[in-house]
PAPA-358063 format. One record per atom (N, C-alpha, C): residue in one letter; atom name; residue number from 1; x, y negated, z negated. Coordinates in steps of 0.05 Angstrom, whole numbers, always signed. Example, Ala and Ser with C-alpha at 12.3 -4.5 7.8 and 13.67 -1.06 7.14 Angstrom:
2
{atom 'a'; 'N'; 1; {+264; +114; -156}}
{atom 'a'; 'CA'; 1; {+246; +90; -156}}
{atom 'a'; 'C'; 1; {+264; +66; -156}}
{atom 's'; 'N'; 2; {+257; +45; -142}}
{atom 's'; 'CA'; 2; {+273; +21; -143}}
{atom 's'; 'C'; 2; {+258; -1; -157}}
This chain:
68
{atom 'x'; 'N'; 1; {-163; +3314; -1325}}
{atom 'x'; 'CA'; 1; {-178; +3290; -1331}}
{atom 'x'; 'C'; 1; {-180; +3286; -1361}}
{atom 'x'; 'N'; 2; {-177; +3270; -1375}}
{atom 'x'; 'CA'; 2; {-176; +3256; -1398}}
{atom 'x'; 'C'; 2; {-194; +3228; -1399}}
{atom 'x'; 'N'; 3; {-207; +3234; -1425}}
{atom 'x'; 'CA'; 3; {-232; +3206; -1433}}
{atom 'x'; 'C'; 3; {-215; +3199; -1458}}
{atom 'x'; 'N'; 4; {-219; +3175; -1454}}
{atom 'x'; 'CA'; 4; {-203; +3157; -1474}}
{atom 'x'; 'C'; 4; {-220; +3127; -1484}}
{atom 'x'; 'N'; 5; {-234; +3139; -1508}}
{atom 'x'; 'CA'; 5; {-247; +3121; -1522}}
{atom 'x'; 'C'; 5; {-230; +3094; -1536}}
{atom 'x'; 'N'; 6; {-238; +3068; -1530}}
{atom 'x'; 'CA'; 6; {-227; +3048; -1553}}
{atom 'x'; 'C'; 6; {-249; +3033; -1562}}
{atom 'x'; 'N'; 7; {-251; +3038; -1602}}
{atom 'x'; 'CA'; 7; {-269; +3028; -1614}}
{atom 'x'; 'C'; 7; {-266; +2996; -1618}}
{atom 'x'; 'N'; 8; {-247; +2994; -1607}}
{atom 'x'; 'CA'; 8; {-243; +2957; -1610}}
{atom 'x'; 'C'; 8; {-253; +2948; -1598}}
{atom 'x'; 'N'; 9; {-253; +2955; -1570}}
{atom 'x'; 'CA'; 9; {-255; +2947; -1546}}
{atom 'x'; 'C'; 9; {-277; +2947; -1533}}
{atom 'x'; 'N'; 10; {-301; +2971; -1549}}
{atom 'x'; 'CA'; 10; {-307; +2990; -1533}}
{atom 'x'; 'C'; 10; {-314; +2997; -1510}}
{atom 'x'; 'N'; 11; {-290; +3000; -1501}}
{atom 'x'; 'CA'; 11; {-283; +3013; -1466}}
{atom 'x'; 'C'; 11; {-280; +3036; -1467}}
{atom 'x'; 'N'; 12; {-293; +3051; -1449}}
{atom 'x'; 'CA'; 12; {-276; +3077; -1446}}
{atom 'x'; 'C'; 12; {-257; +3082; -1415}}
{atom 'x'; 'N'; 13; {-246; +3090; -1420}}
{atom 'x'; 'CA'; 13; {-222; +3093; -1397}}
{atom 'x'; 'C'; 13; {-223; +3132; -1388}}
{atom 'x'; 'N'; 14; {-228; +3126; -1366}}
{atom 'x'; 'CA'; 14; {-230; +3167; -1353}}
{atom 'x'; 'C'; 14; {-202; +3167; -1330}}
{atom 'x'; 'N'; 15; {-191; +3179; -1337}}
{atom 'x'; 'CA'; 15; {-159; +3184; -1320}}
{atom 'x'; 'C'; 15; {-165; +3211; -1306}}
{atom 'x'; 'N'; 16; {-165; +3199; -1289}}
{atom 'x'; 'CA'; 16; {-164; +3223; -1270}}
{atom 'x'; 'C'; 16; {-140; +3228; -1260}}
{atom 'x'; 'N'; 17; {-111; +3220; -1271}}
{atom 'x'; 'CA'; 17; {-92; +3229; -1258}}
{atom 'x'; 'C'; 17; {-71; +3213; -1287}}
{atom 'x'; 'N'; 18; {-46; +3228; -1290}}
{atom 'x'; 'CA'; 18; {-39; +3220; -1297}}
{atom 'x'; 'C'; 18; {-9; +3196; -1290}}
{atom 'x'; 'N'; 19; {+2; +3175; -1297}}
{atom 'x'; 'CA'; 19; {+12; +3158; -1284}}
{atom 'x'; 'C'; 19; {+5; +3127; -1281}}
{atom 'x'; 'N'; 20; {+19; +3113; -1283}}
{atom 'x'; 'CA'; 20; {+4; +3082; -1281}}
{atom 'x'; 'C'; 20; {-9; +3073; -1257}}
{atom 'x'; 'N'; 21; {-28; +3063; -1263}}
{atom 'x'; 'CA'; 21; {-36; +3043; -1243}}
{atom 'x'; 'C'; 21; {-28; +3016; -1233}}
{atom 'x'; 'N'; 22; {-17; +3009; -1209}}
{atom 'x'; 'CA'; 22; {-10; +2995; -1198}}
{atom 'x'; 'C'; 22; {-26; +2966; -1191}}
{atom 'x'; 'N'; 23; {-48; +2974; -1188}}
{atom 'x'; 'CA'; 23; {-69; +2945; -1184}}
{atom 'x'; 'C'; 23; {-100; +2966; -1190}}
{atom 'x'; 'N'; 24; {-109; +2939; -1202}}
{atom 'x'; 'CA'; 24; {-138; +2943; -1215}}
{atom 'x'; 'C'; 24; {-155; +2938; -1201}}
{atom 'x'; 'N'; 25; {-181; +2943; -1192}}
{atom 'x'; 'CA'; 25; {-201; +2926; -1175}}
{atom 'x'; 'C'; 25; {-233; +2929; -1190}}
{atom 'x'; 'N'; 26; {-245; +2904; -1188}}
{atom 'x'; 'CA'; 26; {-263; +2904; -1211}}
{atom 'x'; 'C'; 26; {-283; +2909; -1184}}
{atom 'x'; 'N'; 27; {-290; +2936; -1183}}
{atom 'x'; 'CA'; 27; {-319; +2949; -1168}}
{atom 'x'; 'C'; 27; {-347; +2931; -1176}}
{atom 'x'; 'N'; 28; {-350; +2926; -1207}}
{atom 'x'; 'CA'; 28; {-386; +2912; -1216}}
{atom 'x'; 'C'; 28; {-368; +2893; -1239}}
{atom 'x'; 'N'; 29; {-383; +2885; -1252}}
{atom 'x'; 'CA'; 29; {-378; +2871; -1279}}
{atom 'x'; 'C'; 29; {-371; +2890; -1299}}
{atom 'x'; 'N'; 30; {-349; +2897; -1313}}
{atom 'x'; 'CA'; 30; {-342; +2910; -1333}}
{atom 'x'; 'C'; 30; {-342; +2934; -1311}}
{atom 'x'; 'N'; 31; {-334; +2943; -1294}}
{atom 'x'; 'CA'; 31; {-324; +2967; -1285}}
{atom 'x'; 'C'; 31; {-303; +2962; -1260}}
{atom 'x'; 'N'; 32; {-280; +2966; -1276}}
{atom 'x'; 'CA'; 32; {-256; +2966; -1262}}
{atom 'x'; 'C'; 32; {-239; +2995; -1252}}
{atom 'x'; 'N'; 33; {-234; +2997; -1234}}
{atom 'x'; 'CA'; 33; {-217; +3024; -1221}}
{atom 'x'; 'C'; 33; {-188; +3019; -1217}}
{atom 'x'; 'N'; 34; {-175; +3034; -1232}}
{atom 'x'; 'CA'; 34; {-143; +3039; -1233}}
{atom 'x'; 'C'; 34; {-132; +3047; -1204}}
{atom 'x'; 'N'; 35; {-108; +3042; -1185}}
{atom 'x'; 'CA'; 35; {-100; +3053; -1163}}
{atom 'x'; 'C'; 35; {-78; +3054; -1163}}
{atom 'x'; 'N'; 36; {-53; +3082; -1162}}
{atom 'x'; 'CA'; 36; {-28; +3070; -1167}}
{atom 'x'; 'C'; 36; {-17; +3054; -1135}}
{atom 'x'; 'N'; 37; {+7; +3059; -1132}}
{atom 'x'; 'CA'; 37; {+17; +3053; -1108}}
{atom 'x'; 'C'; 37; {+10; +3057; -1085}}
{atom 'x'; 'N'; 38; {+1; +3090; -1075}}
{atom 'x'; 'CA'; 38; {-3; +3091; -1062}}
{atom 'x'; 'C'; 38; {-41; +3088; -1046}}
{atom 'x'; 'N'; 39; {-55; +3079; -1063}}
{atom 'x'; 'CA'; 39; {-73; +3064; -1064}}
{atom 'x'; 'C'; 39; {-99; +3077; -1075}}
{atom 'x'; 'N'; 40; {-93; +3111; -1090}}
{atom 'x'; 'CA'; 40; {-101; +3131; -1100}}
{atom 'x'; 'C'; 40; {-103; +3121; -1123}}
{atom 'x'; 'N'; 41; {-141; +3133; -1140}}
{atom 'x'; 'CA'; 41; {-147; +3129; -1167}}
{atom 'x'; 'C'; 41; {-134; +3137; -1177}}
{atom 'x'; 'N'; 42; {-129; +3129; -1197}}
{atom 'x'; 'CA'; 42; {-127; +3136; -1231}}
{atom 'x'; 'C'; 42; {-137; +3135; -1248}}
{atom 'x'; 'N'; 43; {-159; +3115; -1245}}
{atom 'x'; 'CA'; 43; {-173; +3127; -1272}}
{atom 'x'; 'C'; 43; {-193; +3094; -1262}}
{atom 'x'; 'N'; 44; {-212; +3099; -1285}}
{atom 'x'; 'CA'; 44; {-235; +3085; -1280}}
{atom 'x'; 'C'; 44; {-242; +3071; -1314}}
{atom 'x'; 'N'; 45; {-236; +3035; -1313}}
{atom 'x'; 'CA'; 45; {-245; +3037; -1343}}
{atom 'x'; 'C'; 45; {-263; +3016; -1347}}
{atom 'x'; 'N'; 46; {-283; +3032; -1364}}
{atom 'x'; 'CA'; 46; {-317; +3020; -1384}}
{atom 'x'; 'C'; 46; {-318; +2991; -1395}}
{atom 'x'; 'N'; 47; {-320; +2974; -1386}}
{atom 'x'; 'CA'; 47; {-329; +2956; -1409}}
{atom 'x'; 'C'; 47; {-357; +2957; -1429}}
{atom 'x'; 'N'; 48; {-358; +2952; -1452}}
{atom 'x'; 'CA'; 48; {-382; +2948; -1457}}
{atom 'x'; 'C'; 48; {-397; +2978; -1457}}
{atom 'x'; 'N'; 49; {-380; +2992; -1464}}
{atom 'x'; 'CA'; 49; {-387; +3033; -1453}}
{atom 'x'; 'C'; 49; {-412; +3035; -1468}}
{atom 'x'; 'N'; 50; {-417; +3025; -1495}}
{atom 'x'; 'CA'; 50; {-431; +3041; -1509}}
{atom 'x'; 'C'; 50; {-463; +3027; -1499}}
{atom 'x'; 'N'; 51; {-459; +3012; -1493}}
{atom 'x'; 'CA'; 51; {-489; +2995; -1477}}
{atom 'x'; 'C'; 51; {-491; +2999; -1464}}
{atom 'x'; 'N'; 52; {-476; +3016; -1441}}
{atom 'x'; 'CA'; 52; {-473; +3028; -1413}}
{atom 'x'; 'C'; 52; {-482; +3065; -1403}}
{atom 'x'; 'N'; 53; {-460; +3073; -1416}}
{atom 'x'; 'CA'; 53; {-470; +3102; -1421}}
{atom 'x'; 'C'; 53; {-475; +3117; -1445}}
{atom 'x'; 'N'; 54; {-486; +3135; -1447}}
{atom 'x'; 'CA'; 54; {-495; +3160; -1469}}
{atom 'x'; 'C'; 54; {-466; +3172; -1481}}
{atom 'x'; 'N'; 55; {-447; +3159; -1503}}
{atom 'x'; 'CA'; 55; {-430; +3165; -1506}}
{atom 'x'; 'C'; 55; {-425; +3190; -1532}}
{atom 'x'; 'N'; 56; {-453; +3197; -1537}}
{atom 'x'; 'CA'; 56; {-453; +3227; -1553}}
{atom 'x'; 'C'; 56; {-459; +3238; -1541}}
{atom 'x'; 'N'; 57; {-452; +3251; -1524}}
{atom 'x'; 'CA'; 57; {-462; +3273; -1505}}
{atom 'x'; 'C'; 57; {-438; +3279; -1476}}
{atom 'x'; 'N'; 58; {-424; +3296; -1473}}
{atom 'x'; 'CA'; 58; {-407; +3305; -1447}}
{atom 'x'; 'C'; 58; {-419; +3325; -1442}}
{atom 'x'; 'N'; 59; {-430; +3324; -1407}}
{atom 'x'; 'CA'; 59; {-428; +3351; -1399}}
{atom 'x'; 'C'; 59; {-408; +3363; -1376}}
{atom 'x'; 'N'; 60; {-404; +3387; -1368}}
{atom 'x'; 'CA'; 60; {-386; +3396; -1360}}
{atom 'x'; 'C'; 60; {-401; +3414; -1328}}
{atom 'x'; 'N'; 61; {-399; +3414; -1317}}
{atom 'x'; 'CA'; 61; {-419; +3429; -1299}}
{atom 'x'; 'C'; 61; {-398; +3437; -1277}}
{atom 'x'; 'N'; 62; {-398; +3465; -1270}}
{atom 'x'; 'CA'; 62; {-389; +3477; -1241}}
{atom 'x'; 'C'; 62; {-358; +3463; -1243}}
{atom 'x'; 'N'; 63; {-349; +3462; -1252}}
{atom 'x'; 'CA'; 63; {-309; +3457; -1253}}
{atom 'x'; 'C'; 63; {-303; +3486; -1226}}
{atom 'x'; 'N'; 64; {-286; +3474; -1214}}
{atom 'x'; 'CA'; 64; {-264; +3504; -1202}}
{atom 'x'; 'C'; 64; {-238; +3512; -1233}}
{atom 'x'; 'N'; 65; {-251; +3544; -1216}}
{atom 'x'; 'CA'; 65; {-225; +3551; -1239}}
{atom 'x'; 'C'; 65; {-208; +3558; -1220}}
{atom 'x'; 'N'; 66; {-185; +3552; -1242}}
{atom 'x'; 'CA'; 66; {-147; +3553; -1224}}
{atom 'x'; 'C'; 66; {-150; +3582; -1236}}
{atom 'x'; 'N'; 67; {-130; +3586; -1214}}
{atom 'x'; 'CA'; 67; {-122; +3615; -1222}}
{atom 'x'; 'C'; 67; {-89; +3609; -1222}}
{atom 'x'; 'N'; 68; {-70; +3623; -1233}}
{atom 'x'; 'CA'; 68; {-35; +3615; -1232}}
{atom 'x'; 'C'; 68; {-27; +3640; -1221}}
């Protein structure tokens, strides 16, 4: 997963997968969800992020660890 800030924009974009998305679907106002083909996210992106969420601050909680 990758967060991807744009200060122009400010949107943030969270990829949960890497690969394009195929069609967009706007879930609320300013929150749109990526799906490629097979109709699986990709990623989820912010409008308006910084009025939206707490963008100094990530937390990380309970991840699985991979083992190889």
């Amino acid at each position: 997963m990758k967060l991807h800030y744009y200060v122009d924009t400010d949107s943030l974009y969270i990829e949960l997968k890497p690969g394009p998305g195929s069609e967009t679907v706007e879930v609320s106002s300013g929150l749109n969800v990526g799906l490629d083909s097979s109709g699986d996210v990709v990623g989820f992106d912010i409008d308006k992020a910084s009025t939206r969420v707490d963008l100094s601050k990530i937390e990380v909680e309970a991840l699985p660890i991979r083992s190889h």
